[in-house]
C-alpha positions in Angstrom: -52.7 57.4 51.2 -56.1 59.7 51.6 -59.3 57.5 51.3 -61.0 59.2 48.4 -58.1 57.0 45.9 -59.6 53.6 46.8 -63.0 55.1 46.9 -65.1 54.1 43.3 -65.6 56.8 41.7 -69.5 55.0 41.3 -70.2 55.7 44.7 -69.3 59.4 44.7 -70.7 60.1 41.0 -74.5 60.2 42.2 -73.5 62.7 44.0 -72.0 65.0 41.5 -75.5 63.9 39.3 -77.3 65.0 42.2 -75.2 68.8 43.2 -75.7 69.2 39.6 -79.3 68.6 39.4 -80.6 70.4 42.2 -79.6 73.5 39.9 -81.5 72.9 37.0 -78.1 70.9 35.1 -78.8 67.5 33.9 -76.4 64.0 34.4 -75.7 64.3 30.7 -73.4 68.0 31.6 -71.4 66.4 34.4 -71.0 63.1 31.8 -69.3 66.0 29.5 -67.6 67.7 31.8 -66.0 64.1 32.7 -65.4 63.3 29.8 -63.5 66.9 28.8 -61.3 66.2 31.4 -60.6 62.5 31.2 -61.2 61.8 27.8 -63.3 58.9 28.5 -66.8 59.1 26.6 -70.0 58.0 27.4 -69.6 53.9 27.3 -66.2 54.3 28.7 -68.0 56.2 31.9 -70.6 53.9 32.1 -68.2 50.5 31.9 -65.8 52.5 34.7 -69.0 53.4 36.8 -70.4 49.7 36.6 -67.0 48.3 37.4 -66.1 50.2 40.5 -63.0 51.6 39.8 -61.5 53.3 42.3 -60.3 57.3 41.6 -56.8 55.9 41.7 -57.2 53.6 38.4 -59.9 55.9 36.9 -57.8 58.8 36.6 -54.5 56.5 36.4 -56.3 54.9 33.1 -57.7 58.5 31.7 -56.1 60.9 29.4 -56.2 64.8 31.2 -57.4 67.2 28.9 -54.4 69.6 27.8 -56.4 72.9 28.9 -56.3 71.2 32.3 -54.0 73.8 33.8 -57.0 76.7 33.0 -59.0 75.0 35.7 -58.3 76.9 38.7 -59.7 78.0 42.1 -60.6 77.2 45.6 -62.7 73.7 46.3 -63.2 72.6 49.9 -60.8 75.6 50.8 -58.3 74.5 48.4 -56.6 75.7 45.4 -56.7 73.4 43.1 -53.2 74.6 41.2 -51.7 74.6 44.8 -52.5 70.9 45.2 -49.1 69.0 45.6 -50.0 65.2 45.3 -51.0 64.6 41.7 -53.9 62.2 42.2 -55.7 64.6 44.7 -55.3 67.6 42.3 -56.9 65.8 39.5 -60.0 64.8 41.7 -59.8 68.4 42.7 -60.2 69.6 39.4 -63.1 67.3 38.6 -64.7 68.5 41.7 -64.4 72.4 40.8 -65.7 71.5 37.2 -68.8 69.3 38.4 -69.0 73.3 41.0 -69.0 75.5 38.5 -71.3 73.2 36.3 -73.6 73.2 39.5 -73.3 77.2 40.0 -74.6 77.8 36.4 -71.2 78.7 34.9 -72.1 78.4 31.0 -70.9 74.8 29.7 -68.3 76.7 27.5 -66.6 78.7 30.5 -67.0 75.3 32.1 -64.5 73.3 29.7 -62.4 76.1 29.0 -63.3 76.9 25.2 
């Protein structure tokens, strides 16, 4: 099992906040980029942040966005649509959304509309 699924997803979401902010994005985009892909809104995120749930049960407990597939490209060398185990390619995909958000990508292009 790869550490990032028992890792909270609180302890690594300051540092999406934070990519995202040092280009001019704000914490409420990478809220709705989370929330396009796991369907949770903005109490939901909160309650999920305060509780420390791991990736594992934060993506076990969210409902992917059906345009999921259109997210595609390389992260960390990687191509997301080439990631095998399932858990890993979802936090892949939230981690090329929360890049794209941070390389000025317009918030449309972003969640796919």
């Amino acid at each position: 099992m790869h550490r990032i699924f028992t890792t909270s997803v609180a302890s690594v979401y300051p540092h999406y906040v934070a990519k995202a902010e040092r280009k001019g994005r704000t914490q409420a985009e990478v809220d709705q980029v989370i929330a396009w892909l796991t369907g949770f809104d903005e109490a939901a995120l909160a309650a999920h942040l305060e509780a420390g749930t791991t990736f594992a049960d934060f993506f076990d407990q969210a409902t992917l966005n059906p345009d999921v597939d259109k997210v595609t490209g390389v992260v960390c060398g990687v191509r997301v649509e080439d990631v095998e185990d399932p858990l890993m390619q979802k936090i892949r995909y939230l981690d090329k959304l929360v890049d794209e958000l941070a390389r000025g990508k317009a918030m449309e292009k972003v969640l796919r509309s």
